[in-house]
C-alpha positions in Angstrom: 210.7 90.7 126.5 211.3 91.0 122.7 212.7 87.3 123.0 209.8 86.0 124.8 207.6 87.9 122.0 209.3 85.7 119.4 209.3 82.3 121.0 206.3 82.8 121.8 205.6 83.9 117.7 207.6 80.7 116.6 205.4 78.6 118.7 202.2 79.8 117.4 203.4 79.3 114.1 204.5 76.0 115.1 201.2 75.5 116.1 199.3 76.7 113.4 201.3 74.9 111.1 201.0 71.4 113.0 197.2 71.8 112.6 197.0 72.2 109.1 199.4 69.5 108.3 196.8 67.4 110.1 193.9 68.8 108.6 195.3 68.3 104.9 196.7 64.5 105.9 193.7 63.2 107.8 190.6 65.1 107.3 191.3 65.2 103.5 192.0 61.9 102.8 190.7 59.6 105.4 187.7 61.6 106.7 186.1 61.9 103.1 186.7 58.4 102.7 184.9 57.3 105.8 181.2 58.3 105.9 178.7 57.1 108.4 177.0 54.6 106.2 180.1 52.8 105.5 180.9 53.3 109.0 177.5 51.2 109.8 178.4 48.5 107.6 176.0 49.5 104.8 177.0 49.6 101.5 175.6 50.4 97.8 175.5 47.1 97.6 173.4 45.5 100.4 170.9 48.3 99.6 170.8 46.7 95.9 170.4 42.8 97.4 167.5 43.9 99.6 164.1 41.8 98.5 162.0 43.7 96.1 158.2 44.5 97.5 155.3 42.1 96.0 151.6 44.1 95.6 149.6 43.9 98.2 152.8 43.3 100.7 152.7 39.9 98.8 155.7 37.4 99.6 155.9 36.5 96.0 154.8 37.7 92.6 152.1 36.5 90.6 152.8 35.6 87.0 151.7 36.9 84.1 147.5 37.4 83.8 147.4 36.4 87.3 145.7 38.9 90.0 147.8 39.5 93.4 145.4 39.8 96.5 145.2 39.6 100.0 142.5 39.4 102.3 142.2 40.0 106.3 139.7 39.1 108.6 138.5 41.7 111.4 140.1 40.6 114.8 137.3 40.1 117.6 135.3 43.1 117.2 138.2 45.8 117.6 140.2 45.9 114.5 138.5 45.9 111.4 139.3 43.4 107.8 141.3 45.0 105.0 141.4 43.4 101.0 143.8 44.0 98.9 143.7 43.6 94.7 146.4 44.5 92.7 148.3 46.5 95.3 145.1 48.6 95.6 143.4 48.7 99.3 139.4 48.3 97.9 138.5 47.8 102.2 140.0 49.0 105.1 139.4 50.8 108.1 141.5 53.4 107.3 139.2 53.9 103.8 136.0 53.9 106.4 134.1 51.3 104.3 133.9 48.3 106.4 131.3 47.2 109.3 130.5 44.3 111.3 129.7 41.2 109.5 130.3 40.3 105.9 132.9 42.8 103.9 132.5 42.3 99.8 134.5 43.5 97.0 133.6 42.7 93.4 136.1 42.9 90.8 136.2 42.6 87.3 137.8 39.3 86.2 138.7 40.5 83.3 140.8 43.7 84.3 140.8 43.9 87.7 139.1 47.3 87.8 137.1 47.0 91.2 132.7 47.3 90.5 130.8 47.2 94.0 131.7 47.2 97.8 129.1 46.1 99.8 128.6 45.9 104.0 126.3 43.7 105.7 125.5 43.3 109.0 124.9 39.9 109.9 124.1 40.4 113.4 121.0 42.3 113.5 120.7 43.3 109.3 118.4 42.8 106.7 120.0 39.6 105.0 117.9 39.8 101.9 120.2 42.8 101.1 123.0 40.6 101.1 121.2 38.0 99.2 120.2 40.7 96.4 123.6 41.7 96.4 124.7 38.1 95.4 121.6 37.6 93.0 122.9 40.7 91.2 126.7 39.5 90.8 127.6 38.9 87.2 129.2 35.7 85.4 133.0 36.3 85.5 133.2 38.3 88.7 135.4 37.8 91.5 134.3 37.6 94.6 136.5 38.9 97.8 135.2 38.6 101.5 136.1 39.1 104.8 134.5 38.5 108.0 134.4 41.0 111.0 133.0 39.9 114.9 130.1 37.9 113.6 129.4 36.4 110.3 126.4 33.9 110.0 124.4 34.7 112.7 121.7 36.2 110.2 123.0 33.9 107.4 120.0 31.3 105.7 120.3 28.5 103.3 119.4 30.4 100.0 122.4 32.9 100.8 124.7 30.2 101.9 123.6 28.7 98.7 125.1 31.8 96.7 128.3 31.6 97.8 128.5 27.9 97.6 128.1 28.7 93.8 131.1 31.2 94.1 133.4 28.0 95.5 133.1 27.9 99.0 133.4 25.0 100.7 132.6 26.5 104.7 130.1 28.6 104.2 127.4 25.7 105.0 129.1 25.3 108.5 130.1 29.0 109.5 128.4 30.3 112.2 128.6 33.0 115.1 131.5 34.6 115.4 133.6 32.6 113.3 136.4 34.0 111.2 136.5 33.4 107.2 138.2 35.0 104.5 137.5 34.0 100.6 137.9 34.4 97.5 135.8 33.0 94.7 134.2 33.9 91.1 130.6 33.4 89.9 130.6 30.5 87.1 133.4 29.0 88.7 133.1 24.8 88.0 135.1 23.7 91.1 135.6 24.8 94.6 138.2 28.0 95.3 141.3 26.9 96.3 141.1 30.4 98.3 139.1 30.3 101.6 140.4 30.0 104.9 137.4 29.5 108.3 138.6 28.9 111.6 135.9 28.2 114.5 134.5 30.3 117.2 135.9 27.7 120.3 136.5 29.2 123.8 138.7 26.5 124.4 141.2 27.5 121.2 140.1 31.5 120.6 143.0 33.9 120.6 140.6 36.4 121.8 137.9 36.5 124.6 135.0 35.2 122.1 136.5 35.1 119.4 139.2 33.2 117.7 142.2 35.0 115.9 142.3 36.9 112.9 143.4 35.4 109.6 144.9 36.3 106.4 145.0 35.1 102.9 147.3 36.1 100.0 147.9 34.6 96.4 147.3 34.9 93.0 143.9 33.9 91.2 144.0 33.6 87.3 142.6 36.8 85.1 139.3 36.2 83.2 140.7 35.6 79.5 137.9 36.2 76.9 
């Protein structure tokens, strides 16, 4: 019995021993040394080479006294427009100051601090509140607008007239439910470069009624006094 007490001692020993040899040789060295990240393939270094974010979600940068923006039409009459200036959301659903119709955000060329929001129903609304609004905007402002369900149907010449002297170009032809995104400035001498309008055509809408939802980004040049 006393010999089968040590062998099986000597074994357990053996045992013991054999683990911790392991431990110390593998877990030491090569566990520490693998980690799950590296494991996965990522490194230090991929994380560095990722793409840095733009403002706005922006897919470049704007130089130096230029303004980043982007601007988001509603799509059909379910999900609302957003703008975008200087990596700051001035409209959005999620802010709870949009509607249906025309969504405004005035800016200050000069340093991009934003001055006025404005809604307008152009459905059933008062559209001399919209064309007060424009009357109102000063020399040097920018102008960013998005459209949501319907647009023009309220819309007259002497409004359309405003924003033709902001630098649209579509503004004379949009109509019901169309989609149109823009950005322009009062005293500008030439047309924007920034405005996007796509029909309302059953025969080509993404949605039933309405066509699909666009989006503008870029950068327009800061007001230098």
């Amino acid at each position: 019995m006393r010999v089968t007490g040590v062998i099986r001692s000597v074994v357990l020993l053996v045992t013991l021993l054999g683990t911790w040899f392991i431990t110390q040789t593998y877990f030491d060295h090569s566990w520490k040394v693998i980690s799950l990240r590296s494991w996965l393939g990522v490194t230090n270094k991929a994380r560095i080479e990722q793409p840095p974010r733009h403002k706005c979600g922006n897919q470049q940068s704007c130089p130096q006294n230029y303004f980043a923006f982007k601007i988001i039409s509603g799509a059909a009459n379910v999900v609302g427009p957003s703008i975008c200036f200087e990596d700051v959301i001035l409209m959005s659903s999620v802010r709870n100051n949009i509607g249906r119709g025309l969504n405004i955000a005035l800016v200050n060329g000069t340093n991009g601090k934003l001055l006025k929001t404005g809604i307008f129903d152009m459905y059933s609304g008062d559209v001399n509140k919209l064309d007060a609004f424009l009357q109102e905007i000063k020399v040097g402002t920018i102008v960013l607008t998005a459209s949501y369900d319907d647009p023009a149907t309220k819309m007259n010449v002497k409004v359309r007239e405003h924003f033709e002297g902001l630098g649209s170009s579509h503004v004379k032809k949009l109509g019901f439910r169309d989609n149109w995104v823009f950005l322009g400035a009062k005293g500008m001498k030439d047309k924007s470069p920034f405005e996007e309008y796509i029909k309302n055509d059953r025969k080509t809408n993404k949605y039933d009624g309405w066509p699909e939802m666009l989006e503008m980004e870029g950068c327009t040049p800061r007001k230098m006094d």
